[in-house]
DSSP file (Angstrom, degrees, kcal/mol; ACC not computed):
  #  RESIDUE AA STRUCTURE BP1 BP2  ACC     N-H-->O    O-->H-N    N-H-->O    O-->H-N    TCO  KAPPA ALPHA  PHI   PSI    X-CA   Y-CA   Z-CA
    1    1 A X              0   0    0      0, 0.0     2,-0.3     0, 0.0     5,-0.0   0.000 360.0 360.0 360.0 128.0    0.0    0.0    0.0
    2    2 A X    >>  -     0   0    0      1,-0.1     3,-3.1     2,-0.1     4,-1.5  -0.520 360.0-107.2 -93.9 172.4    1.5    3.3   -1.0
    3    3 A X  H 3> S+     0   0    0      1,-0.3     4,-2.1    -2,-0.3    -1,-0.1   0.784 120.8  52.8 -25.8 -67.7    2.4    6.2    1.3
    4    4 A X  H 3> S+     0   0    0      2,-0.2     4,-1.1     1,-0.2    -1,-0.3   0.803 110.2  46.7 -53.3 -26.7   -0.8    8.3   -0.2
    5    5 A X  H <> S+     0   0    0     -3,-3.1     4,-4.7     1,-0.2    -2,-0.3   0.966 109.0  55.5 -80.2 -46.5   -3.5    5.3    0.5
    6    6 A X  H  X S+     0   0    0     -4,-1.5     4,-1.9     1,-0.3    -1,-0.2   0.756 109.5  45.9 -86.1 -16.4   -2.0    4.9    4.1
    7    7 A X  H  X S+     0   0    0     -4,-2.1     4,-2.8     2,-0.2     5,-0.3   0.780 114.0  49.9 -76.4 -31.5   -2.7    9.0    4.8
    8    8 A X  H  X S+     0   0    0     -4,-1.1     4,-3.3     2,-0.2     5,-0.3   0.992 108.9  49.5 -70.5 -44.2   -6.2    8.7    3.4
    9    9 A X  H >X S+     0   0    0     -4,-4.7     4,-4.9     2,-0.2     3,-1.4   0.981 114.3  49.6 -43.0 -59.6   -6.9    5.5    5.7
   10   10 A X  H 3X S+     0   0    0     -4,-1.9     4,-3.5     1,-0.3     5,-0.2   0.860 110.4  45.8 -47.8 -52.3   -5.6    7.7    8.6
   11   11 A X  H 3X S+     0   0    0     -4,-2.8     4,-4.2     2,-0.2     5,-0.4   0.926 115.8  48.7 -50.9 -38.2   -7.6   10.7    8.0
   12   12 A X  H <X S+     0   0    0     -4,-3.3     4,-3.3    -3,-1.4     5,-0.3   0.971 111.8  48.3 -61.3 -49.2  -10.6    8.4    7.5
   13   13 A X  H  X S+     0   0    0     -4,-4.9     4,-4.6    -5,-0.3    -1,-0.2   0.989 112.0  47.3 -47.8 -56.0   -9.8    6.7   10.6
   14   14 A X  H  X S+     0   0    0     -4,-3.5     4,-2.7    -5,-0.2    -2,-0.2   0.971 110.4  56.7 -54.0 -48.8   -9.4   10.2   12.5
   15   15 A X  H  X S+     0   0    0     -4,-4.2     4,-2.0    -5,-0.2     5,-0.4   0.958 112.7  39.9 -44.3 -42.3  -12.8   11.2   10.8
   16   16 A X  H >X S+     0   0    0     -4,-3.3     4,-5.0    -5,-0.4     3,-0.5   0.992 117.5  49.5 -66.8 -50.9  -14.5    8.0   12.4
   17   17 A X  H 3X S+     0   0    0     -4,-4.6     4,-2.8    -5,-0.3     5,-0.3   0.915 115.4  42.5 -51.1 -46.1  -12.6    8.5   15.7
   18   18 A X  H 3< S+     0   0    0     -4,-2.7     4,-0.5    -5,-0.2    -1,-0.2   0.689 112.9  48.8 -68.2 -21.5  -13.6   11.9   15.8
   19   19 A X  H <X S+     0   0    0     -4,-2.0     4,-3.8    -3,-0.5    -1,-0.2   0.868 106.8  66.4 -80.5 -47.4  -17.4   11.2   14.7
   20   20 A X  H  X S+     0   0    0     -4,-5.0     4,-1.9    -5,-0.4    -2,-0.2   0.941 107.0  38.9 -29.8 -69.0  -17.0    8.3   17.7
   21   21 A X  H  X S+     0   0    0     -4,-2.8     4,-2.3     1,-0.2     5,-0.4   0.777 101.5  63.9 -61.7 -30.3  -16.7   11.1   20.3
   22   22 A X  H  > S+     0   0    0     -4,-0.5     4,-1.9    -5,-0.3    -1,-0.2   0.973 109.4  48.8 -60.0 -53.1  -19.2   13.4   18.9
   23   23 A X  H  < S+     0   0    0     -4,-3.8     4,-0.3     1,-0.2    -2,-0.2   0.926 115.2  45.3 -10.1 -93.1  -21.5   10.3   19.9
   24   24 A X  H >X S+     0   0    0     -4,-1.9     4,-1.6     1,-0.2     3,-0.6   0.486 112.1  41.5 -29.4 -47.3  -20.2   10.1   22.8
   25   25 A X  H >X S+     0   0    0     -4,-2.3     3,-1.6     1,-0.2     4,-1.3   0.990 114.8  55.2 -86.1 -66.7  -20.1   13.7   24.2
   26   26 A X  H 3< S+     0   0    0     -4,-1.9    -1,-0.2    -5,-0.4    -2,-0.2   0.488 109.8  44.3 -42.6 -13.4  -23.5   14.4   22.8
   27   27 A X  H X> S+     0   0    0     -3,-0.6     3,-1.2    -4,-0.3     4,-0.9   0.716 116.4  49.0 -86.7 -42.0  -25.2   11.2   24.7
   28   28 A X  H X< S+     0   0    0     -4,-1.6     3,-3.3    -3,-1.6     4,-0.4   0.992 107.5  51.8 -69.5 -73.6  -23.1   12.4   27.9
   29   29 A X  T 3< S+     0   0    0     -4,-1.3     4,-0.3     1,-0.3     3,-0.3   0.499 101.8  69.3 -71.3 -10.8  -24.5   15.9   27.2
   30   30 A X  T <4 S+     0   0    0     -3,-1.2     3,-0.5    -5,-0.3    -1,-0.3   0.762  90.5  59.2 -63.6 -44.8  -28.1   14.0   27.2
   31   31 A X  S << S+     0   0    0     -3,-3.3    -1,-0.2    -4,-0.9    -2,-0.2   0.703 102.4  52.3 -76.2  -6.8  -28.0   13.3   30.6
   32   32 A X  S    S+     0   0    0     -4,-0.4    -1,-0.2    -3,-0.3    -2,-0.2   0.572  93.1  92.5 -99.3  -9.1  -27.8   16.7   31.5
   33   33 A X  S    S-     0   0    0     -3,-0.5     2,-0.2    -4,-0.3    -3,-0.1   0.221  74.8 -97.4 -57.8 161.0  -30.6   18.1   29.7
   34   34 A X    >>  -     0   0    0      1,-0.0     4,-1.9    -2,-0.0     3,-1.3  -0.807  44.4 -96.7-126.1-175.3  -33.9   18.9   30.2
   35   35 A X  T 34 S+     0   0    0      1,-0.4     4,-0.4     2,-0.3    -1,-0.0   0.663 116.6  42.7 -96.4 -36.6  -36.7   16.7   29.1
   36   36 A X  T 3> S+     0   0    0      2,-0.2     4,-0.5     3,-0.1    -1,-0.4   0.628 110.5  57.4 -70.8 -23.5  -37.7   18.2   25.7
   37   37 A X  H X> S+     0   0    0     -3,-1.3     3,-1.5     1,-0.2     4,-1.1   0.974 100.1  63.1 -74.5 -58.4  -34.2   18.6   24.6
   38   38 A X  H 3X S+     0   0    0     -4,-1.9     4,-1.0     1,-0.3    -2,-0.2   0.379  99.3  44.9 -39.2 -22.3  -33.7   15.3   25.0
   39   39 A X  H 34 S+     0   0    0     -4,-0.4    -1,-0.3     2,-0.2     4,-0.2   0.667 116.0  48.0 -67.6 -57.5  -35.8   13.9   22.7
   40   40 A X  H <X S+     0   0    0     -3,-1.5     4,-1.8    -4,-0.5    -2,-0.2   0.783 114.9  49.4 -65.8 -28.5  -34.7   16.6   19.9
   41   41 A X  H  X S+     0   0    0     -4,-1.1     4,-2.1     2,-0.2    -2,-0.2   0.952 110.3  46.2-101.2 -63.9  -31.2   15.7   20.8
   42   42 A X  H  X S+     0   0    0     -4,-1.0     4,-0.9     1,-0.3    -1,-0.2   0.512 111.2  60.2 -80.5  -2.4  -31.5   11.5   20.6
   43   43 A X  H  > S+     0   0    0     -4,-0.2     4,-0.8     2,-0.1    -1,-0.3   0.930 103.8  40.8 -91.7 -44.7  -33.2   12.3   17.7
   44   44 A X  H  X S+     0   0    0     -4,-1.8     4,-2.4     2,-0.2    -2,-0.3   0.745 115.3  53.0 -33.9 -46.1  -30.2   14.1   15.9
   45   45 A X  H  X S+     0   0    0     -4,-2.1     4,-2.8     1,-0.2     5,-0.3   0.993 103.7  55.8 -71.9 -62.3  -27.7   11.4   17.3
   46   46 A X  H  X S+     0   0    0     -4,-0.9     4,-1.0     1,-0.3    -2,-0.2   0.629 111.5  47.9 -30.3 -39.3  -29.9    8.6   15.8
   47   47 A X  H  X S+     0   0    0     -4,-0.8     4,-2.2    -3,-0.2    -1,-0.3   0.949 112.0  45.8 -58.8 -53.6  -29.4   10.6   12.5
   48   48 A X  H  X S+     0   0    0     -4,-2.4     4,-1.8    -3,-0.2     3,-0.4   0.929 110.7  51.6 -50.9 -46.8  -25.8   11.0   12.7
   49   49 A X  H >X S+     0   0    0     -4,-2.8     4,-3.0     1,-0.3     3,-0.8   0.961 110.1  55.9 -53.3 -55.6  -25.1    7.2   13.8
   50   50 A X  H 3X S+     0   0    0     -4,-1.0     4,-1.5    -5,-0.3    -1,-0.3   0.786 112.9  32.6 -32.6 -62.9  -27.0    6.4   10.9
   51   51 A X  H 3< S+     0   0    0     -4,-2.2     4,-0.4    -3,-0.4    -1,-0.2   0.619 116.0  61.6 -70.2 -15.6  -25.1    8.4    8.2
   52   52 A X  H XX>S+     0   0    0     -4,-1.8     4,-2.9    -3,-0.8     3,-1.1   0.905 105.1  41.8 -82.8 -53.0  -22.1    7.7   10.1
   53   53 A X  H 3X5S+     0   0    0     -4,-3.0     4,-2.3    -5,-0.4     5,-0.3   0.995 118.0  54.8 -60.7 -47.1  -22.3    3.6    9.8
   54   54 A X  H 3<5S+     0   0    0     -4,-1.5     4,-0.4    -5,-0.4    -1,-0.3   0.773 105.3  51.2 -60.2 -13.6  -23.4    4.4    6.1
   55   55 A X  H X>5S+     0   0    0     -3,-1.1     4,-2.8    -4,-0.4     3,-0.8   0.921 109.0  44.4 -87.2 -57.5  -20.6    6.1    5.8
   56   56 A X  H 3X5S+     0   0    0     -4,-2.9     4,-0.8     1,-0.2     5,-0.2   0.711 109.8  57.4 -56.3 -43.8  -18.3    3.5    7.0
   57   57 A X  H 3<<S+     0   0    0     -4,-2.3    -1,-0.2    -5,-0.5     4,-0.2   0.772 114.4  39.6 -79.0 -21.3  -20.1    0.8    4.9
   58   58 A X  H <> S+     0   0    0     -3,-0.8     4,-3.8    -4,-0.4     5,-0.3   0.908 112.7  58.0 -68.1 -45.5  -19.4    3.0    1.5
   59   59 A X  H  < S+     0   0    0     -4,-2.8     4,-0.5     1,-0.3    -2,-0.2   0.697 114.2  32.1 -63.6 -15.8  -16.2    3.8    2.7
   60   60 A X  T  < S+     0   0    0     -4,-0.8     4,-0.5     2,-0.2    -1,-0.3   0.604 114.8  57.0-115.9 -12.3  -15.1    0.1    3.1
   61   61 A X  T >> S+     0   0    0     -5,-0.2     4,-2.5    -4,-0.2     3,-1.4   0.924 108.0  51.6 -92.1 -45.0  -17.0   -1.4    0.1
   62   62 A X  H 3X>S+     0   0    0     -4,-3.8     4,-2.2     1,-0.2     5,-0.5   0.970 107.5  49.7 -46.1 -51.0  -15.2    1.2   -2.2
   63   63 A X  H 345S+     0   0    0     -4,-0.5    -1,-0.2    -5,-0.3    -2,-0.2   0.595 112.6  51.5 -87.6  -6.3  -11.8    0.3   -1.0
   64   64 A X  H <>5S+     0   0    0     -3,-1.4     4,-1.3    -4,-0.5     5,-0.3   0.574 105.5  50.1 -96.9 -23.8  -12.8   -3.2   -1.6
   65   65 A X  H  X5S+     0   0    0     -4,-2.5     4,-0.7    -5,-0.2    -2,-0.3   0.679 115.7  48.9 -80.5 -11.0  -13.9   -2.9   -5.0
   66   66 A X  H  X5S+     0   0    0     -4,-2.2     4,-3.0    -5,-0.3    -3,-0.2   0.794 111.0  41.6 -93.5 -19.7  -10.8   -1.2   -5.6
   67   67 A X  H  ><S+     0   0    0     -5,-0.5     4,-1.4     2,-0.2    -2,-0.2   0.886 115.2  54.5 -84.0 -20.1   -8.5   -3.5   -4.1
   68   68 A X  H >X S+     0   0    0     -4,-1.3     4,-1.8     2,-0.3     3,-0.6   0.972 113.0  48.7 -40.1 -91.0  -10.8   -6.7   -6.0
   69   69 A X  H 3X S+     0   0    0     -4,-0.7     4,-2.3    -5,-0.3     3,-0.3   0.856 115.4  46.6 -36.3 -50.0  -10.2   -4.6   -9.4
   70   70 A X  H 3X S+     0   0    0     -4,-3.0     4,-1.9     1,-0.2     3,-0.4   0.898 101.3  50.7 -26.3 -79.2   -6.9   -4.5   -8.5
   71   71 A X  H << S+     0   0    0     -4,-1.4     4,-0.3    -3,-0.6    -1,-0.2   0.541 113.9  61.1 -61.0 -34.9   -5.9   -7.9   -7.4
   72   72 A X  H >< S+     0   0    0     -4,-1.8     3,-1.5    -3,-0.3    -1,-0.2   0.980 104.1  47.6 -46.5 -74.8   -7.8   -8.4  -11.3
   73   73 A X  H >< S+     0   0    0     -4,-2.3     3,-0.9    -3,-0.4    -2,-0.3   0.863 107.2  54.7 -30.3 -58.8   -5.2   -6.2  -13.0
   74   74 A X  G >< S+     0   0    0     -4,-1.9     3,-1.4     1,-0.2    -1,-0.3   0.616  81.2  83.9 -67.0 -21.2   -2.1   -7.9  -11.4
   75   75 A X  G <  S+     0   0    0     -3,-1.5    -1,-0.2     1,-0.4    -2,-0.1   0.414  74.7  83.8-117.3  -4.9   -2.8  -11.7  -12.5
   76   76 A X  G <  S-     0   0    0     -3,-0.9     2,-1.7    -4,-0.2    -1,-0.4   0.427  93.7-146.7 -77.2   9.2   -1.1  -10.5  -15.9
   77   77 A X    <   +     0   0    0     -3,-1.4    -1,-0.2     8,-0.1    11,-0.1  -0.499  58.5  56.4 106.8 -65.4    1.8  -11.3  -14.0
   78   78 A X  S    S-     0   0    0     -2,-1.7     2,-0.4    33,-0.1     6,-0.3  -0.274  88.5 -89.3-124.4 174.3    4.4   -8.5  -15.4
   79   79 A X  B >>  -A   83   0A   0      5,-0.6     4,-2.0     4,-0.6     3,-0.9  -0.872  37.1-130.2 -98.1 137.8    4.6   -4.7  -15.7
   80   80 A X  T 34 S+     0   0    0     31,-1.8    -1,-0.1    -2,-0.4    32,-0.1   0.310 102.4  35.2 -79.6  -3.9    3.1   -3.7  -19.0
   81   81 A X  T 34 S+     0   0    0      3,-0.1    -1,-0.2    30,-0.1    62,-0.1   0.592 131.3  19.3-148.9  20.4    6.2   -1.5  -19.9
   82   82 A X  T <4 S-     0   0    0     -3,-0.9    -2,-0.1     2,-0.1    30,-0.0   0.393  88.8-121.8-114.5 -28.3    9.3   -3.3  -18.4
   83   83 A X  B  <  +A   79   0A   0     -4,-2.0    -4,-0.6     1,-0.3    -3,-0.1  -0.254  48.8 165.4  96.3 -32.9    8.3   -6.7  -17.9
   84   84 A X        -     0   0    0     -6,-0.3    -5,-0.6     1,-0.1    -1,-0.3   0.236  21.0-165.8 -39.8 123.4    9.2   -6.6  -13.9
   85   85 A X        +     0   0    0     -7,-0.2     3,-0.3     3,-0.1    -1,-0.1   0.647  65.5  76.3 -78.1 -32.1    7.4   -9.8  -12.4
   86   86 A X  S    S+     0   0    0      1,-0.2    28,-0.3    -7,-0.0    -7,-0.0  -0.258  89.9  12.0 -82.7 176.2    7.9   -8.3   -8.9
   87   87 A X  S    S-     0   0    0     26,-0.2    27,-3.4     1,-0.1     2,-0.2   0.713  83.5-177.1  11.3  74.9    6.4   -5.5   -6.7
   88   88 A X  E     +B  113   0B   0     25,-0.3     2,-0.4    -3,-0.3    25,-0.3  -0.611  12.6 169.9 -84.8 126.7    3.5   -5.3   -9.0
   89   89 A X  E     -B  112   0B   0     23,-4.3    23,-2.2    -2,-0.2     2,-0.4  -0.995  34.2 -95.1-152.0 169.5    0.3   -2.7   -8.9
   90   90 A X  E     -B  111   0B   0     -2,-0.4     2,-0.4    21,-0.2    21,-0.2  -0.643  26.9-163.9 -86.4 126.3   -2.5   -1.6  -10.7
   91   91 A X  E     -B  110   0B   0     19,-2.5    19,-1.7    -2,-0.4     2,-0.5  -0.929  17.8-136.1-123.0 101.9   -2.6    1.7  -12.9
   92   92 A X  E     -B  109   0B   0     -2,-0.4    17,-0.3    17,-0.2     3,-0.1  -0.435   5.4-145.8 -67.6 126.9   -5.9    3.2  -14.0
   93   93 A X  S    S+     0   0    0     15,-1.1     2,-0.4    -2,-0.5    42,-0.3   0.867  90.2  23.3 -51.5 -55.5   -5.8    4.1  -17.5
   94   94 A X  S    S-     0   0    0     14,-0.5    -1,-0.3    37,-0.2    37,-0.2  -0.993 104.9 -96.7-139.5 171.4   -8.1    7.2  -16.7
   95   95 A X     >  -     0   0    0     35,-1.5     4,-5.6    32,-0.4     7,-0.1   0.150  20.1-136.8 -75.9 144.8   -8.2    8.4  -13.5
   96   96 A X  T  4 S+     0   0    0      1,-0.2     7,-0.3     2,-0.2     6,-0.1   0.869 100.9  64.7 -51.5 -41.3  -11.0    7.3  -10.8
   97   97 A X  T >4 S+     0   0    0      2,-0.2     3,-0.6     1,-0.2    -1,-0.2   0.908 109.5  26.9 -42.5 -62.6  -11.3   10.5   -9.8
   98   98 A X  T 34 S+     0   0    0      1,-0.2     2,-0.2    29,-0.1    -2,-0.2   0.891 132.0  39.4 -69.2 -35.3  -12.6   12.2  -12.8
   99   99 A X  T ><  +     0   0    0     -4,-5.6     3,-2.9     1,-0.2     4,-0.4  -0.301  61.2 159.8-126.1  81.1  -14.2    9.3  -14.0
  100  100 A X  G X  S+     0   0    0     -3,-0.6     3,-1.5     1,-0.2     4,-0.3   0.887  76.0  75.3 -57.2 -46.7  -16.0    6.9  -11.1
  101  101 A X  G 3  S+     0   0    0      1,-0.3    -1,-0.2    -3,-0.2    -5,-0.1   0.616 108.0  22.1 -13.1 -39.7  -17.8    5.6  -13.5
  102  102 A X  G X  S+     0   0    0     -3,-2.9     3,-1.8    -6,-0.1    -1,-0.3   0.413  87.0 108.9-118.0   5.9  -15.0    3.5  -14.7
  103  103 A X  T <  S+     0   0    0     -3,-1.5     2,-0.4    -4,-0.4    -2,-0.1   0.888  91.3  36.9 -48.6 -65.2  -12.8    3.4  -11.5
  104  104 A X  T 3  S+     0   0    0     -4,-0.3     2,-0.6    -8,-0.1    -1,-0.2  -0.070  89.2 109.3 -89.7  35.8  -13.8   -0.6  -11.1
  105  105 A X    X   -     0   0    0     -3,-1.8     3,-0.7    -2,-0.4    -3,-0.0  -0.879  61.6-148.8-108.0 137.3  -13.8   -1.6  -14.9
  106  106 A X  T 3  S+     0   0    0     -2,-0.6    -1,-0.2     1,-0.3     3,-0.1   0.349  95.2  70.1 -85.7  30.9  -10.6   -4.0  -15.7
  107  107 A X  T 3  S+     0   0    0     -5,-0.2    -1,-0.3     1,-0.2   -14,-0.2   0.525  92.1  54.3-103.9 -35.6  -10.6   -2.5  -19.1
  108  108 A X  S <  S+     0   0    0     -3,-0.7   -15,-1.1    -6,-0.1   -14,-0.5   0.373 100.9  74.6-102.0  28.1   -9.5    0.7  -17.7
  109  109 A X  E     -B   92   0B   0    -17,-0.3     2,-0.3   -16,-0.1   -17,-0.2  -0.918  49.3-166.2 -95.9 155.3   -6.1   -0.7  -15.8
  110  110 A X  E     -B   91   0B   0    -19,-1.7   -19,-2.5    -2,-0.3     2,-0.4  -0.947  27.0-113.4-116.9 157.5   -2.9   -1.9  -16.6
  111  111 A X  E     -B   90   0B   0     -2,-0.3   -31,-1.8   -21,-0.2     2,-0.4  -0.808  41.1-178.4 -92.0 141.3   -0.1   -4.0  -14.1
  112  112 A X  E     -B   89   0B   0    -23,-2.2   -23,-4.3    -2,-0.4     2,-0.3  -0.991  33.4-120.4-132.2 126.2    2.5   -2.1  -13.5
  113  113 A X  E  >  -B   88   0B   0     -2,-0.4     4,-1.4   -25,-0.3   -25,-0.3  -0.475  38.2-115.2 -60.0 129.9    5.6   -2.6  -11.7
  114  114 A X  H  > S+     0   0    0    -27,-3.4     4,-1.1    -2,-0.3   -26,-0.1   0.589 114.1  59.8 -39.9 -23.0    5.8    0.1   -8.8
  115  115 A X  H  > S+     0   0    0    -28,-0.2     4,-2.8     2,-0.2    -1,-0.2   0.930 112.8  33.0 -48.4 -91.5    8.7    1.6  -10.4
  116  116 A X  H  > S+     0   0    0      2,-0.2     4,-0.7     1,-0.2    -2,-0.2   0.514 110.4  67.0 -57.0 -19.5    6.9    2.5  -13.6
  117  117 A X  H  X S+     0   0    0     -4,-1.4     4,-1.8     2,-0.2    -2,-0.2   0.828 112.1  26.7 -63.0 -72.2    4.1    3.0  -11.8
  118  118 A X  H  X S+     0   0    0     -4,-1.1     4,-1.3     1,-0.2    -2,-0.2   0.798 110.4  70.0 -77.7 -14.4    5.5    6.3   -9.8
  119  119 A X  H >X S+     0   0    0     -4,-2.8     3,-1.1     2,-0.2     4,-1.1   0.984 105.6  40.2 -61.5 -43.5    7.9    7.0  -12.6
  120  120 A X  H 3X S+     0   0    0     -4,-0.7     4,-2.3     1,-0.3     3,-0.5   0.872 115.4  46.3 -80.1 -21.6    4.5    8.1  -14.8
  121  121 A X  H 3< S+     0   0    0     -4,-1.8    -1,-0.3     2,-0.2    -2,-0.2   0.576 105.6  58.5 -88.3  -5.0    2.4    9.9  -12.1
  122  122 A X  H << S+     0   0    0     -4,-1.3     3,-0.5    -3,-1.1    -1,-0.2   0.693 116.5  44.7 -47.2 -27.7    6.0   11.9  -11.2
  123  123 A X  H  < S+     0   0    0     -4,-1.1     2,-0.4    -3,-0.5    -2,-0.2   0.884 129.9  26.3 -96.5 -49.1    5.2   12.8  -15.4
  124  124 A X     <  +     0   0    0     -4,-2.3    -1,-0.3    -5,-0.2     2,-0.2  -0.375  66.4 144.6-153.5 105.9    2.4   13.3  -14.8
  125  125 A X        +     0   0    0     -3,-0.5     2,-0.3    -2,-0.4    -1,-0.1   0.081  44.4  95.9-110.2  53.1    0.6   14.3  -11.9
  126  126 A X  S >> S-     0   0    0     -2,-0.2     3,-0.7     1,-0.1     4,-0.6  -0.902  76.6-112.9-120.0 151.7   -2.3   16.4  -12.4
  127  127 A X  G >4 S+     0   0    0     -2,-0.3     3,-1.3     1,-0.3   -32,-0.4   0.868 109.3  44.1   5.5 -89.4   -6.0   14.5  -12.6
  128  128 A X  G 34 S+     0   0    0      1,-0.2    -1,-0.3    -3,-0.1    -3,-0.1   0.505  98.9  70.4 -79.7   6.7   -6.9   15.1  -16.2
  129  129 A X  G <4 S+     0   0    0     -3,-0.7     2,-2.4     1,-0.2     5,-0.4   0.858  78.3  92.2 -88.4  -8.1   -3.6   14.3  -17.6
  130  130 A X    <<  +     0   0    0     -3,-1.3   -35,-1.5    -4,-0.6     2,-0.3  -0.393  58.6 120.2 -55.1  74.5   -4.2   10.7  -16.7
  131  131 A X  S >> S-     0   0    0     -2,-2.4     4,-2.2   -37,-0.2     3,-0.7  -0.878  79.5 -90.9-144.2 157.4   -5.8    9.0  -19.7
  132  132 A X  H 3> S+     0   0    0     -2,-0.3     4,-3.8     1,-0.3     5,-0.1   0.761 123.0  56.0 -16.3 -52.8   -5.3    6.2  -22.2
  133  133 A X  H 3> S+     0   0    0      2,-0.2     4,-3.2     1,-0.2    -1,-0.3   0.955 112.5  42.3 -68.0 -53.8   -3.3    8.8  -24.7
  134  134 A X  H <> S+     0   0    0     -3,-0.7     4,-1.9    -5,-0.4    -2,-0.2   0.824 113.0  46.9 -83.4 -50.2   -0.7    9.7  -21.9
  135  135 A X  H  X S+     0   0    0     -4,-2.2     4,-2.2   -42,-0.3     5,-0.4   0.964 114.5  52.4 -71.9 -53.7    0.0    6.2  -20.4
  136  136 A X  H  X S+     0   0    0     -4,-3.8     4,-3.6     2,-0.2    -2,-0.3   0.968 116.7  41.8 -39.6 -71.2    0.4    5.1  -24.5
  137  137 A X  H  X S+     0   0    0     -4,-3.2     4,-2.5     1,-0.2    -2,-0.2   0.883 118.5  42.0 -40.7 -54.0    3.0    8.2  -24.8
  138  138 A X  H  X S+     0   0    0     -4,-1.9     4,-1.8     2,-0.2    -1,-0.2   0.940 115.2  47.1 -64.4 -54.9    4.8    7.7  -21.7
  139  139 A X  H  X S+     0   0    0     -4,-2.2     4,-1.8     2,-0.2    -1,-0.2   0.812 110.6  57.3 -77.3 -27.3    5.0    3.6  -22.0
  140  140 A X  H  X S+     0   0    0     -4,-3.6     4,-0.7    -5,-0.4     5,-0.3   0.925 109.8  49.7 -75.1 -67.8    6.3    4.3  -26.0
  141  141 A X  H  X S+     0   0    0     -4,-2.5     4,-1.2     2,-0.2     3,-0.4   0.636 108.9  49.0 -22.1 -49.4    9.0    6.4  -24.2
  142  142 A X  H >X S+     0   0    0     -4,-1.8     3,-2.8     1,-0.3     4,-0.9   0.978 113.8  44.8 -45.2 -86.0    9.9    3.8  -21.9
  143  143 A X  H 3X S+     0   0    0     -4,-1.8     4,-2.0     1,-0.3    -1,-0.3   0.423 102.7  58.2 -45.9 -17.0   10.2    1.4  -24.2
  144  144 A X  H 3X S+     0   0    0     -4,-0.7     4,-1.3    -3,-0.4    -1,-0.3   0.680 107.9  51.6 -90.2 -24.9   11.9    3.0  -26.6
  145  145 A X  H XX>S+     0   0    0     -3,-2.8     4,-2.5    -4,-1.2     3,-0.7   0.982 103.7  63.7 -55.4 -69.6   14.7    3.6  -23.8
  146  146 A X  H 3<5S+     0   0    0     -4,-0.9     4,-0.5     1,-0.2    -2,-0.2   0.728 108.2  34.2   1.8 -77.9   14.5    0.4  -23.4
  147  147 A X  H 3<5S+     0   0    0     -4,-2.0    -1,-0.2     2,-0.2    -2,-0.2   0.545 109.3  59.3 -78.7  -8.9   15.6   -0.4  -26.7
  148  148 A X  H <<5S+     0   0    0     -4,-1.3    -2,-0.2    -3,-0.7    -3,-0.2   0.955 131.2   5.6 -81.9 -58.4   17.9    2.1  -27.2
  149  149 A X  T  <5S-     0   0    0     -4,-2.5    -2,-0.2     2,-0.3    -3,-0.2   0.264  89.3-118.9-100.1  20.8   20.2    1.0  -23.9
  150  150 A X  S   <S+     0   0    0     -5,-0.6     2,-0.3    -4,-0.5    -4,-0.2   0.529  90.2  86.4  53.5  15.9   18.6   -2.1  -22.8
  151  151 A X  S    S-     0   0    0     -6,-0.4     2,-0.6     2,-0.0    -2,-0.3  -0.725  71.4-137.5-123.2 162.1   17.9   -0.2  -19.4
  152  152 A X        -     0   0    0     -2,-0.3     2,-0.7    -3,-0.1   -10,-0.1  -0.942  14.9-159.8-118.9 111.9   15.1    2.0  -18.4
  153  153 A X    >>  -     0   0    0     -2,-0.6     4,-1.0   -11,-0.2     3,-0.5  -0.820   7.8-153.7-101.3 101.3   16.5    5.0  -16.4
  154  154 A X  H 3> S+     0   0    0     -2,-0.7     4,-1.5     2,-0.2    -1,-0.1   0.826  91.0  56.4  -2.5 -70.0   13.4    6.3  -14.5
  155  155 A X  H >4 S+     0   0    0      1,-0.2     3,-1.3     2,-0.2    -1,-0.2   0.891 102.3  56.1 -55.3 -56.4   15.2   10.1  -14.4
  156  156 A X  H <4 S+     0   0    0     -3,-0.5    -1,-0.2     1,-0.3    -2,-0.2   0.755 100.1  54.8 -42.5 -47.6   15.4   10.1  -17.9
  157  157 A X  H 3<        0   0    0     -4,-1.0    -1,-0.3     1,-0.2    -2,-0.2   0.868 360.0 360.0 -26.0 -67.8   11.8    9.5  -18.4
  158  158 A X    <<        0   0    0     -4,-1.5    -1,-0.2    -3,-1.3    -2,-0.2   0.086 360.0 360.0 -60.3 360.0   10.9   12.5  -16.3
């Protein structure tokens, strides 16, 4: 898991934690109350818990359809513009972000070695430059390195 996934978990986690206590303090604050707030008040938490557990249930069914799509992508074995059999991951062709629509389709990944993988979002790392057209250009570069010194040098690339 890279570096960026493991900050998103944490913030998510800190969201949950933080949502946890919001419960919490607001049930505490229940007991303190007087008899008509209370009512208004348990009715509001009942909402929140509610969006909060839905929240939780998107949030972890996304991150299993992505890791599913994934785990699809890789079973080609090798990185689609080195060969590398090792430290393998999944590259959406365009990006999930602009288009959820195709985020879980295995038409729109490639496997990619981790390497090659951060060399092309170092190339290019804005949103919309992430498409079909861009990963083609960049992977004819590669290769063409490739063939020219039988090496791929990353910096060069860049």
């Amino acid at each position: 898991m890279n570096k960026r996934k493991i900050r998103q978990l944490q913030k998510a986690k800190a969201i949950f934690k933080s949502l946890d206590s919001l419960f919490f303090s607001l049930e505490d604050g229940l007991k303190k109350s007087k008899r008509n707030k209370v009512i208004e008040i348990k009715e509001v938490i009942k909402d929140l818990k509610e969006n909060y557990f839905l929240l939780q249930e998107i949030y972890h069914f996304d991150e299993f359809k992505l890791y599913k799509w994934a785990q699809e992508v890789k079973k080609v074995g090798k990185c689609d513009i080195c060969g590398e059999t090792e430290n393998l991951s999944a590259h959406h062709l365009w990006s999930k972000t602009l288009h959820k629509s195709l985020a879980y389709q295995y038409d729109n990944g490639v496997c990619l070695c981790n390497k090659c993988h951060k060399a092309f979002h170092n190339k290019y790392n804005i949103m919309f430059q992430i498409t079909p057209k861009t990963y083609e250009k960049f992977k004819n570069m590669c290769q063409a390195q490739i063939r020219l010194y039988g090496v791929l040098n990353y910096e060069n690339v860049l």
